[in-house]
Backbone as XML, in Angstrom:
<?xml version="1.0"?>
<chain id="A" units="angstrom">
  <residue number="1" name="UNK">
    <atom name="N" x="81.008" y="90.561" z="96.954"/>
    <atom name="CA" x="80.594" y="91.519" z="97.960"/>
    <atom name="C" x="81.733" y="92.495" z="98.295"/>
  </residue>
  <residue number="2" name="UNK">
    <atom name="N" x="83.003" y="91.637" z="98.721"/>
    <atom name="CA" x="84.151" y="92.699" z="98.719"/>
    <atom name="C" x="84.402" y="93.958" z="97.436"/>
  </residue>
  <residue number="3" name="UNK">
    <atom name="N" x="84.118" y="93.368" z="96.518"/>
    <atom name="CA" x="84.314" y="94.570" z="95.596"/>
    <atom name="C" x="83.519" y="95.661" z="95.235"/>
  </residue>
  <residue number="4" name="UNK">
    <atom name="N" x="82.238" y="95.382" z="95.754"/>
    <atom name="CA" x="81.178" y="96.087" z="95.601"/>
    <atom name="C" x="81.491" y="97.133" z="97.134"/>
  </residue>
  <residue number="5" name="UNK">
    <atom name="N" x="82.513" y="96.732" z="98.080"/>
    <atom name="CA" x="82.280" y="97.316" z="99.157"/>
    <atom name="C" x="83.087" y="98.527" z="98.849"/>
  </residue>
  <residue number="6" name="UNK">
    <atom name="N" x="84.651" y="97.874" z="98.120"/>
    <atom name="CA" x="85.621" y="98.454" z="97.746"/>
    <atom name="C" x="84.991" y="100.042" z="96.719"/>
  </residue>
  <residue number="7" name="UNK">
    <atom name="N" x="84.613" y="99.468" z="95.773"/>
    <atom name="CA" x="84.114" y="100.440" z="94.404"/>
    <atom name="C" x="83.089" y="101.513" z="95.594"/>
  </residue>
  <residue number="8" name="UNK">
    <atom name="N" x="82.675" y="101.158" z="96.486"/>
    <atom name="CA" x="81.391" y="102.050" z="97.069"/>
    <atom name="C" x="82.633" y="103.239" z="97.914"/>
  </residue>
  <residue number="9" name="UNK">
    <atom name="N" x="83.911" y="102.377" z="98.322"/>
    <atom name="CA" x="84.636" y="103.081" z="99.301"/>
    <atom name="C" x="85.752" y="104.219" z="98.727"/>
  </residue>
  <residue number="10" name="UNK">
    <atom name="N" x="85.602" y="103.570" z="97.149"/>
    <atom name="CA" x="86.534" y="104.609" z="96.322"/>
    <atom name="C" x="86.095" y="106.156" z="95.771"/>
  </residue>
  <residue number="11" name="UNK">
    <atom name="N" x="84.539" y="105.530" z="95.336"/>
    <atom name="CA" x="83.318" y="106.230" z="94.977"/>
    <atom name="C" x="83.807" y="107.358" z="96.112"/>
  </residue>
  <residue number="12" name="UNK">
    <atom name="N" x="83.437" y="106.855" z="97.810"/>
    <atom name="CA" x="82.956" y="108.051" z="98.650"/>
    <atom name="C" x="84.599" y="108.913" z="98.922"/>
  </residue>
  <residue number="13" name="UNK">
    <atom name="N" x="85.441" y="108.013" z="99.029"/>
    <atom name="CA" x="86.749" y="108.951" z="98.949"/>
    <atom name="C" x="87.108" y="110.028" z="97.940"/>
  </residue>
  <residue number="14" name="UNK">
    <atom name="N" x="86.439" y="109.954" z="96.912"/>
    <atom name="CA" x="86.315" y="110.990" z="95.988"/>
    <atom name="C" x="85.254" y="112.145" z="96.340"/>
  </residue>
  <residue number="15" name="UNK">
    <atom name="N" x="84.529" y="111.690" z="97.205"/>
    <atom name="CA" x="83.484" y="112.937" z="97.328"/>
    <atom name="C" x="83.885" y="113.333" z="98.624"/>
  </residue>
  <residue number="16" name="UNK">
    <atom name="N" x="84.266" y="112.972" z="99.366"/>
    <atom name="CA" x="85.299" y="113.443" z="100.666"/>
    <atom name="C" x="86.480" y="114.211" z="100.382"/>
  </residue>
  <residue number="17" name="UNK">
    <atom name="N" x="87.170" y="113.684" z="99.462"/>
    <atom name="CA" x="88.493" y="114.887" z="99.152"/>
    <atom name="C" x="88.385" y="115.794" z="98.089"/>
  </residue>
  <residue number="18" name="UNK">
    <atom name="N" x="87.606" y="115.810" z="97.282"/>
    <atom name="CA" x="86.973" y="116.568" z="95.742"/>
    <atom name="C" x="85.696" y="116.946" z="96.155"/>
  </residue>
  <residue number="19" name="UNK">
    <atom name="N" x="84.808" y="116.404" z="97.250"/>
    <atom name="CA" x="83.885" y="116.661" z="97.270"/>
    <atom name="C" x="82.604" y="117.150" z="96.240"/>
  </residue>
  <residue number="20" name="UNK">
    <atom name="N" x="82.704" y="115.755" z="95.288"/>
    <atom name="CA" x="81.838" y="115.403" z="94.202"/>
    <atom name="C" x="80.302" y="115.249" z="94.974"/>
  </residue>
  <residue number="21" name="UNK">
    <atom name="N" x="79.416" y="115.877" z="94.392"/>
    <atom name="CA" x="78.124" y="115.172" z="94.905"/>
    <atom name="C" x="77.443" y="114.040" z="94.297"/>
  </residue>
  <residue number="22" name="UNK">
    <atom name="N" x="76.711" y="113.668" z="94.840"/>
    <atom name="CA" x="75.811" y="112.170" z="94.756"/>
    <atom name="C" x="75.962" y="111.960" z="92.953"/>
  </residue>
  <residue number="23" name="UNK">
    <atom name="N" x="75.397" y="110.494" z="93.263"/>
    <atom name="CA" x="74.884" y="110.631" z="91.952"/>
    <atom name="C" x="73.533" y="110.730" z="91.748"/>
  </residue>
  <residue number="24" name="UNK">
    <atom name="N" x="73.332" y="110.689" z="89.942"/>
    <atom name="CA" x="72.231" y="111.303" z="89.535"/>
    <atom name="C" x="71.394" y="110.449" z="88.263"/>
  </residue>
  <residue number="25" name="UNK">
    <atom name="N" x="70.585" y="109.646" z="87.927"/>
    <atom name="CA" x="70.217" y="108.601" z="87.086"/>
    <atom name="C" x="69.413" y="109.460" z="86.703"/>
  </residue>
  <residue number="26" name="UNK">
    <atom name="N" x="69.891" y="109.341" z="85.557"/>
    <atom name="CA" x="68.389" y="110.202" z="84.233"/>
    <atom name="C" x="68.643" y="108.894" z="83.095"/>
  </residue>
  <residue number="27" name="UNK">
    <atom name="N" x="67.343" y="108.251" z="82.919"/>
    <atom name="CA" x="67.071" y="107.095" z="82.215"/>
    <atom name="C" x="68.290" y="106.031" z="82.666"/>
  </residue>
  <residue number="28" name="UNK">
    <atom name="N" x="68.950" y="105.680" z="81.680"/>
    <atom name="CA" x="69.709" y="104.573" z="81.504"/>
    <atom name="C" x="71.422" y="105.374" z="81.773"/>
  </residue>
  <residue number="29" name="UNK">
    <atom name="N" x="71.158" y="106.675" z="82.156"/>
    <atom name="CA" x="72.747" y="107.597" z="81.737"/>
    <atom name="C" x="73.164" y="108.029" z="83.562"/>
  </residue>
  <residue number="30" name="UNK">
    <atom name="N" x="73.733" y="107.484" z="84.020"/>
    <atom name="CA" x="74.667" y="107.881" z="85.350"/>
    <atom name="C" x="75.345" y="109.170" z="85.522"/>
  </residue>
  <residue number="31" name="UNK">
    <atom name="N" x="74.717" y="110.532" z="85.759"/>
    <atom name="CA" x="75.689" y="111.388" z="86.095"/>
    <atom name="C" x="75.930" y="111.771" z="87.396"/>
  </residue>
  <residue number="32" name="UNK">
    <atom name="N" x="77.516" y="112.132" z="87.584"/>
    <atom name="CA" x="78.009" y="112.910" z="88.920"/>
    <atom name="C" x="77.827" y="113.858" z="88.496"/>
  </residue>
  <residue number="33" name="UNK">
    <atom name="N" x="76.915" y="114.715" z="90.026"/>
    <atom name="CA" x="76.242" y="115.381" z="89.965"/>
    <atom name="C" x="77.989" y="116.652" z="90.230"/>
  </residue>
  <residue number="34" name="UNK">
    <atom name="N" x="77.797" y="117.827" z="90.414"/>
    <atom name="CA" x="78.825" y="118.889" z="90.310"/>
    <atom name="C" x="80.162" y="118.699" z="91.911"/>
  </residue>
  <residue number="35" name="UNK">
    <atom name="N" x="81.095" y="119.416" z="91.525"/>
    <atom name="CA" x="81.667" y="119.613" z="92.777"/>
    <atom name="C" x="81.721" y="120.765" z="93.622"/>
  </residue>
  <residue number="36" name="UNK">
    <atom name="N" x="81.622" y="120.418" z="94.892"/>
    <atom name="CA" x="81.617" y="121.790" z="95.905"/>
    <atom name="C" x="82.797" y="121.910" z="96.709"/>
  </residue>
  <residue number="37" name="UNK">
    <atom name="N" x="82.455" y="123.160" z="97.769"/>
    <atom name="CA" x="83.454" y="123.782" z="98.729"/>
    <atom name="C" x="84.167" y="122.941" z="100.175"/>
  </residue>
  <residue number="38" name="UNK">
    <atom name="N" x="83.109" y="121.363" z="99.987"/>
    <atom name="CA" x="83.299" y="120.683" z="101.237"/>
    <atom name="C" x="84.296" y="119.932" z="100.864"/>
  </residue>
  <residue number="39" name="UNK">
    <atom name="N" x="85.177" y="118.944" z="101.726"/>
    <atom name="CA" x="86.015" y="118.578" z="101.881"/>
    <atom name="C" x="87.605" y="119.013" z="102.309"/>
  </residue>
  <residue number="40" name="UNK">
    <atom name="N" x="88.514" y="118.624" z="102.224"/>
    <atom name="CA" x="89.854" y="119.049" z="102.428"/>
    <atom name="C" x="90.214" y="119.888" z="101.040"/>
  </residue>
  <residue number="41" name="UNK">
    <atom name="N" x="90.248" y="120.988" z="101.494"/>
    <atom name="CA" x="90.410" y="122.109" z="100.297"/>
    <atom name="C" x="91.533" y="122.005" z="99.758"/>
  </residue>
  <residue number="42" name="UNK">
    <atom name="N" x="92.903" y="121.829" z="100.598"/>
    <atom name="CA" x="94.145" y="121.732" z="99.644"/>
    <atom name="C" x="94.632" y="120.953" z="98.863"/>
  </residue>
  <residue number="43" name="UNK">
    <atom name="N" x="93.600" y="119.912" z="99.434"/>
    <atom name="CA" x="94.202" y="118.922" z="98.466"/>
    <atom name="C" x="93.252" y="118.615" z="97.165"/>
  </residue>
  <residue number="44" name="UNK">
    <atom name="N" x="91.927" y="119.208" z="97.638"/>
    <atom name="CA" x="91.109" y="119.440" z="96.186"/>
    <atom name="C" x="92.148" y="120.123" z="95.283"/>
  </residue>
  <residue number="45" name="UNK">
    <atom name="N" x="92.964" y="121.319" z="96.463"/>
    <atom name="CA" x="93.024" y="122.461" z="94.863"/>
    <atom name="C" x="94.779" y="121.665" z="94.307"/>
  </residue>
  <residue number="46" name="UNK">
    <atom name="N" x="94.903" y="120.992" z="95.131"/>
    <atom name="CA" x="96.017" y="120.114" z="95.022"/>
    <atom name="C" x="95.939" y="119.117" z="92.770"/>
  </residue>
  <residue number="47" name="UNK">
    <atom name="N" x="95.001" y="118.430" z="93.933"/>
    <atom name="CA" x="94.592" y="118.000" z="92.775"/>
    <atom name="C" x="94.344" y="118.353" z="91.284"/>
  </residue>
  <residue number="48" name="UNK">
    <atom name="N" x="93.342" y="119.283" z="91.256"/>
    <atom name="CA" x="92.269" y="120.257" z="90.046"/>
    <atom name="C" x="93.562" y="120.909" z="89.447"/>
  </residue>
  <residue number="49" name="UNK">
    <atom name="N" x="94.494" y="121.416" z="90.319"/>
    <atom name="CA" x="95.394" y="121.941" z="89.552"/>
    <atom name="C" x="96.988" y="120.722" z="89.113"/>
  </residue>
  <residue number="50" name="UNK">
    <atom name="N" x="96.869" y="120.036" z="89.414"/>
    <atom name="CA" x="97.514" y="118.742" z="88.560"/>
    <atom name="C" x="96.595" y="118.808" z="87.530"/>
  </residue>
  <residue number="51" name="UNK">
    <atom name="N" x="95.791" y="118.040" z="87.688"/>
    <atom name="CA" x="94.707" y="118.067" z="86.178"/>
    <atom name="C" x="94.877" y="118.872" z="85.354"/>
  </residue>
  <residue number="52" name="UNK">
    <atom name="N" x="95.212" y="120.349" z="86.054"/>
    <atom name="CA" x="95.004" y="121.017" z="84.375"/>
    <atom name="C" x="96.123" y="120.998" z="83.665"/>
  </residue>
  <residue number="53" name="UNK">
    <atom name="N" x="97.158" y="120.537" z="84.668"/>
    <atom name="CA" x="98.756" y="120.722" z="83.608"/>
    <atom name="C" x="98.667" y="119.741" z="83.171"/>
  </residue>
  <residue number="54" name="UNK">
    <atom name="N" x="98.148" y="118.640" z="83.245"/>
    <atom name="CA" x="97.679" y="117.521" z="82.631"/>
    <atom name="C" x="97.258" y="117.761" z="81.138"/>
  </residue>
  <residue number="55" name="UNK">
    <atom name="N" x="96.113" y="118.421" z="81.175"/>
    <atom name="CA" x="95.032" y="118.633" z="80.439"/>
    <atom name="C" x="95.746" y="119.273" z="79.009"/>
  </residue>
  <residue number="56" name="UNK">
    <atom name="N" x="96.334" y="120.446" z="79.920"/>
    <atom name="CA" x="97.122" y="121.540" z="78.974"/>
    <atom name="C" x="97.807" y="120.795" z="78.491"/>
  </residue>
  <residue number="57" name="UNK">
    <atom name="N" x="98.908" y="119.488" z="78.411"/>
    <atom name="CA" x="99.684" y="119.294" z="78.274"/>
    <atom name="C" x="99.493" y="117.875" z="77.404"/>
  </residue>
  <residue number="58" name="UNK">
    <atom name="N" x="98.164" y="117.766" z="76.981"/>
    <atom name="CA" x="97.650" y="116.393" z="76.638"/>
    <atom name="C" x="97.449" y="116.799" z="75.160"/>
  </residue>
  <residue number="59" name="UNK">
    <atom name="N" x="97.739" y="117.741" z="74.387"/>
    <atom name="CA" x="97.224" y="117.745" z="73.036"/>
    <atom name="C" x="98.396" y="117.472" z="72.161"/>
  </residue>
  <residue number="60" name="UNK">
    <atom name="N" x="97.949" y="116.563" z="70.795"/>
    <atom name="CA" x="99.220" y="116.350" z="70.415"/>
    <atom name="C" x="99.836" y="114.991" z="70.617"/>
  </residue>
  <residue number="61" name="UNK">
    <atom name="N" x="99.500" y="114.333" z="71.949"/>
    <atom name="CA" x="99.603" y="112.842" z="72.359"/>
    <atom name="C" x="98.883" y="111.952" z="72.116"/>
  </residue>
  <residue number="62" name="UNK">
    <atom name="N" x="99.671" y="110.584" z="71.807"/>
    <atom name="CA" x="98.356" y="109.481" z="71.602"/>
    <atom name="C" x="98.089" y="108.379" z="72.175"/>
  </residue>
  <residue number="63" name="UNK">
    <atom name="N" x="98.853" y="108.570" z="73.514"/>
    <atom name="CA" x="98.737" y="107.535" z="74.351"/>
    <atom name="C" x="97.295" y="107.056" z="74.916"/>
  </residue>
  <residue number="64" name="UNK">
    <atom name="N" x="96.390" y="106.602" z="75.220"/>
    <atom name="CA" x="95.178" y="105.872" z="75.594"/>
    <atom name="C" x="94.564" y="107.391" z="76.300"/>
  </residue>
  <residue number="65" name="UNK">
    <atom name="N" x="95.142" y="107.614" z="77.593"/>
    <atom name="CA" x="94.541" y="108.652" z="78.546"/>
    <atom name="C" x="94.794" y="109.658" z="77.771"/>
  </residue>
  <residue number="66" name="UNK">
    <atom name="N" x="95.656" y="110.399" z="77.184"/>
    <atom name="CA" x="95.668" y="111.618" z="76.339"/>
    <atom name="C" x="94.386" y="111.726" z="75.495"/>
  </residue>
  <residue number="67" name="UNK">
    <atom name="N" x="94.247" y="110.507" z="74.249"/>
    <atom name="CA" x="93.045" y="110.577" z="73.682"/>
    <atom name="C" x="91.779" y="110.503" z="74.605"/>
  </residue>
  <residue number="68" name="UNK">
    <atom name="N" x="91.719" y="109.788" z="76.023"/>
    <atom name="CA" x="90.288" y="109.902" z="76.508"/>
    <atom name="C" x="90.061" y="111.184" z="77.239"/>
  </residue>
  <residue number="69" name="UNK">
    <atom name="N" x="91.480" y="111.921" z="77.182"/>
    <atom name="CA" x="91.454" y="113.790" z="77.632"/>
    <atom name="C" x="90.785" y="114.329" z="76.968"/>
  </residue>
  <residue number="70" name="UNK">
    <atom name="N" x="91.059" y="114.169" z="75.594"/>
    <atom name="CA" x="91.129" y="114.673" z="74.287"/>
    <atom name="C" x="89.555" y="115.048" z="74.158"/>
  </residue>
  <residue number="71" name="UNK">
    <atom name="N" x="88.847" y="113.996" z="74.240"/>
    <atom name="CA" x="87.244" y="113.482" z="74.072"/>
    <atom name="C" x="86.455" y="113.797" z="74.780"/>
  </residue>
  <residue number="72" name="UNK">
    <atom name="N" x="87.463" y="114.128" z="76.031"/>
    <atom name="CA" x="86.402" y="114.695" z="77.290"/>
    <atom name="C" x="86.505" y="116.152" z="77.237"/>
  </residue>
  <residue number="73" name="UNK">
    <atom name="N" x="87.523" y="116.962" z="76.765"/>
    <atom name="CA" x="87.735" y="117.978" z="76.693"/>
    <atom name="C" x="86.647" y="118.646" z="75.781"/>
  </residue>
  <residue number="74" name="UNK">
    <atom name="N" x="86.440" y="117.927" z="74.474"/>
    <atom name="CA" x="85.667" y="118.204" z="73.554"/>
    <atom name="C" x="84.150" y="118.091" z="73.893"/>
  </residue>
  <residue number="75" name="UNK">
    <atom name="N" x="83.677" y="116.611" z="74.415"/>
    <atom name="CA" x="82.378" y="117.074" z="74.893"/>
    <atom name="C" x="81.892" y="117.467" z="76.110"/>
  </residue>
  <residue number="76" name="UNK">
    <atom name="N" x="82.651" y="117.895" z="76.422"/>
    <atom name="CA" x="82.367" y="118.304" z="78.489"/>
    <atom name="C" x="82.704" y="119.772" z="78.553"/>
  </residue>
  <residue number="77" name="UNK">
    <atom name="N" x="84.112" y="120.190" z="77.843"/>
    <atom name="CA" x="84.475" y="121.333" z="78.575"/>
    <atom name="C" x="86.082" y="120.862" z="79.363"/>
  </residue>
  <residue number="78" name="UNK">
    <atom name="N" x="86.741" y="121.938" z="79.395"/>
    <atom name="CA" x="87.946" y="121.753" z="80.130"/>
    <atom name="C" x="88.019" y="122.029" z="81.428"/>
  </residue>
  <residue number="79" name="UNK">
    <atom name="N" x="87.020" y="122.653" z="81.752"/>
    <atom name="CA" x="86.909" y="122.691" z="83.608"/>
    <atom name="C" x="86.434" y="120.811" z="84.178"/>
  </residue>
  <residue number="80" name="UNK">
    <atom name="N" x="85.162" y="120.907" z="83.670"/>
    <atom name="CA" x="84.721" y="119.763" z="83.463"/>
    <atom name="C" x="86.100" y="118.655" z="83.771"/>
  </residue>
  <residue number="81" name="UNK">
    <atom name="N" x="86.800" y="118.364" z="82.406"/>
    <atom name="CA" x="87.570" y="117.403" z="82.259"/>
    <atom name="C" x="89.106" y="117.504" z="83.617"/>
  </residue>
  <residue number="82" name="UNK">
    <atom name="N" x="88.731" y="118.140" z="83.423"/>
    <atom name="CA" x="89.591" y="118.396" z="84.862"/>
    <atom name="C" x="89.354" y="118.463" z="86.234"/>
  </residue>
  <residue number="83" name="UNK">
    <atom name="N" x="88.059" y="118.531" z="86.674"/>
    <atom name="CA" x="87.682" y="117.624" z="87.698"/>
    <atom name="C" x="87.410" y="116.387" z="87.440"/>
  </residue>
  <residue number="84" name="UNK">
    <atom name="N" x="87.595" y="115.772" z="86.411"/>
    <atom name="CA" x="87.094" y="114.058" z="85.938"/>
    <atom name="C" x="88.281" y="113.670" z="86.210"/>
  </residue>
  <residue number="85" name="UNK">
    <atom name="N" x="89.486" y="114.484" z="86.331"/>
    <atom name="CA" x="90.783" y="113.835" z="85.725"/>
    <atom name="C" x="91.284" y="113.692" z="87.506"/>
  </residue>
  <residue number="86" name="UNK">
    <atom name="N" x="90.485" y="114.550" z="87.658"/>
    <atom name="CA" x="91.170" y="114.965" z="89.283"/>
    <atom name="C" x="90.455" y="113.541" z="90.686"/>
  </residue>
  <residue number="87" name="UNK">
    <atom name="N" x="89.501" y="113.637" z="90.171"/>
    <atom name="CA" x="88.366" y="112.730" z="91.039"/>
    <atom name="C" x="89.336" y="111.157" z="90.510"/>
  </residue>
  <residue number="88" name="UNK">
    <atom name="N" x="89.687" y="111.056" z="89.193"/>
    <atom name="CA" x="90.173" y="109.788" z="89.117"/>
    <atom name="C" x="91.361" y="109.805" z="89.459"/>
  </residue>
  <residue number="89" name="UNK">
    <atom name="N" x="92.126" y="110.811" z="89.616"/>
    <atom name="CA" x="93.354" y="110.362" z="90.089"/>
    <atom name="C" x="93.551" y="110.331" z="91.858"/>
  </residue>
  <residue number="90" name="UNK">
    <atom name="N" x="92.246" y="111.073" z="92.255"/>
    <atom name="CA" x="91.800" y="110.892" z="93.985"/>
    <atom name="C" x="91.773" y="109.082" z="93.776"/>
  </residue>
  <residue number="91" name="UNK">
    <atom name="N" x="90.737" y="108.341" z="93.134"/>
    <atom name="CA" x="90.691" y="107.455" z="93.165"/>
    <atom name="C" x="91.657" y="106.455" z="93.239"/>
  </residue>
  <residue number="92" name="UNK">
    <atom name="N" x="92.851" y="106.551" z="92.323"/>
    <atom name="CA" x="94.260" y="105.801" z="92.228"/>
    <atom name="C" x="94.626" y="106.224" z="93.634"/>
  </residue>
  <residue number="93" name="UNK">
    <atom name="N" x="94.762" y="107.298" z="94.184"/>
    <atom name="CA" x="95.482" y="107.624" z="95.318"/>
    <atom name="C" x="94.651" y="106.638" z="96.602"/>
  </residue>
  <residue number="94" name="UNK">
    <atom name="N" x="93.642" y="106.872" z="96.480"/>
    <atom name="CA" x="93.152" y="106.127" z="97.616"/>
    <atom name="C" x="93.356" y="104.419" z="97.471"/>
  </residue>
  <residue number="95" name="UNK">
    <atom name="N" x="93.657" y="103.987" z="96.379"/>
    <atom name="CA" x="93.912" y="102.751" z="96.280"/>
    <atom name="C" x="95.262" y="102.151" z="96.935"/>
  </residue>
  <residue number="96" name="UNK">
    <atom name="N" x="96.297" y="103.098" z="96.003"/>
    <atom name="CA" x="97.699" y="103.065" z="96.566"/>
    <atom name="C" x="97.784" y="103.064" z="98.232"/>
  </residue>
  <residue number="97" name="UNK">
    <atom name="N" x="96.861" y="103.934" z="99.052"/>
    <atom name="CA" x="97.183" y="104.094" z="100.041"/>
    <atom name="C" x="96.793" y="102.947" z="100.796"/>
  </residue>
  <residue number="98" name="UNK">
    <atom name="N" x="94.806" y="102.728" z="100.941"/>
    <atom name="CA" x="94.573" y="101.899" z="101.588"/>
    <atom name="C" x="95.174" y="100.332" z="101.655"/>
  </residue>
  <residue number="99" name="UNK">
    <atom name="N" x="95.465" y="99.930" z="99.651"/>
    <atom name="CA" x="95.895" y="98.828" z="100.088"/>
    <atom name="C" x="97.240" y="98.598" z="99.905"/>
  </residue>
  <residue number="100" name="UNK">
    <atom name="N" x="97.942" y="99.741" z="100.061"/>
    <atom name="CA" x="99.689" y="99.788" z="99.790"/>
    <atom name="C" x="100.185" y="99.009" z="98.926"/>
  </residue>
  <residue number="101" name="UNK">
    <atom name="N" x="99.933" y="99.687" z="97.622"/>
    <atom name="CA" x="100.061" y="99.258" z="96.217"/>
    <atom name="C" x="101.062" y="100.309" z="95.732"/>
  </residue>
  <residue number="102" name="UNK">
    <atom name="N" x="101.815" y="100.189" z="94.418"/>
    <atom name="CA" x="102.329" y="101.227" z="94.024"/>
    <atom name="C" x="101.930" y="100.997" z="92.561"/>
  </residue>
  <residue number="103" name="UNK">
    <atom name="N" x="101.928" y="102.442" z="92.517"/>
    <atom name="CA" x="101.073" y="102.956" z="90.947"/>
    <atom name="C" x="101.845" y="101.623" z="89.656"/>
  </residue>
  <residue number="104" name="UNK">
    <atom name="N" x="100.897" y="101.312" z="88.872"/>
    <atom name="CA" x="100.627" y="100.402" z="87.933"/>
    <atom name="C" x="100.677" y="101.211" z="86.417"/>
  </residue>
  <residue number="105" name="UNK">
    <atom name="N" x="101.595" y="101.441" z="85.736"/>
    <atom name="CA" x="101.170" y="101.831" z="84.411"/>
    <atom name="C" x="100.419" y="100.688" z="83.483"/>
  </residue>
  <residue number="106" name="UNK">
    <atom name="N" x="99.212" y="100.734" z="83.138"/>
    <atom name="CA" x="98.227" y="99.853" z="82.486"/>
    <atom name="C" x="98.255" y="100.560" z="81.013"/>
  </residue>
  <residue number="107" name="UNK">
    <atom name="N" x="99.020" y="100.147" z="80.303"/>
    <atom name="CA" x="98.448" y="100.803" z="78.521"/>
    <atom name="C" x="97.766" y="100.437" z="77.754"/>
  </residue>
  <residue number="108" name="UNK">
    <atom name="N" x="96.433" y="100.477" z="77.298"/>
    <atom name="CA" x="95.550" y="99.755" z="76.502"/>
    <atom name="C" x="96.124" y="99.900" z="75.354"/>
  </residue>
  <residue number="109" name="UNK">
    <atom name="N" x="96.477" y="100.419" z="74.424"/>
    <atom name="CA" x="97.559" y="100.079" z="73.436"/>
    <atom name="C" x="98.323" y="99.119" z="73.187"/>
  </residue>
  <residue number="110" name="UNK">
    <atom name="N" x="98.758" y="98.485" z="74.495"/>
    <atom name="CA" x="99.390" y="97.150" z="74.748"/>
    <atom name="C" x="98.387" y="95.782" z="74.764"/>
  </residue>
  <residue number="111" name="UNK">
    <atom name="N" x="97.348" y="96.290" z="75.324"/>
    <atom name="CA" x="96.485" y="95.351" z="75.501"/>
    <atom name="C" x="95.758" y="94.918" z="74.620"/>
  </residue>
  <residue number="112" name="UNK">
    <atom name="N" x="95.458" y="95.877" z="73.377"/>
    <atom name="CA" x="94.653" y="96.158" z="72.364"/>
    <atom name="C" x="95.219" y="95.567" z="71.045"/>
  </residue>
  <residue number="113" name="UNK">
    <atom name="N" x="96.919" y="95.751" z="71.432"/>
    <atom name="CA" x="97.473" y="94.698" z="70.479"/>
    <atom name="C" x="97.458" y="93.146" z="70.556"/>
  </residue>
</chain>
């Protein structure tokens, strides 16, 4: 139950500071629906614009997240992938904060070996 409360509370902190809208079920496929003008604006544009130096800066690399840039870039679009990149890194942030954690480098490369 706790985690289901947690995942619901990370979910809405992303649509509070990125201000992502709802989601959207077409058959069996989960989409977030677009982002808008609501929320705390600076730190949206805070964000969106991390992402893109991100983004820009991801080709060429082969670390785990570079390639899942890579993939999103290709079938989404680079605006796109850069609010994906942005909403998830809202997400890490709200983790760090609420439960005063400090950032975790996780490499599936490592794991995969």
């Amino acid at each position: 139950m706790a985690a289901i409360l947690i995942t619901f509370e990370i979910i809405h902190f992303g649509k509070i500071c990125l201000a992502i809208g709802g989601k959207s079920i077409y058959g069996d496929k989960v989409v977030l629906l677009g982002i808008s003008k609501r929320g705390n604006g600076y730190l949206r544009t805070l964000l969106i614009h991390g992402a893109r130096s991100v983004l820009k800066n991801c080709q060429g690399k082969t670390d785990s997240l570079s390639r899942w840039l890579q993939a999103l870039i290709e079938r989404r679009g680079f605006n796109k992938a850069a609010v994906a990149l942005a909403n998830k890194n809202a997400r890490i942030l709200w983790v760090m904060a609420t439960q005063n954690k400090r950032y975790e480098v996780r490499s599936a490369d490592v794991v995969m070996s």
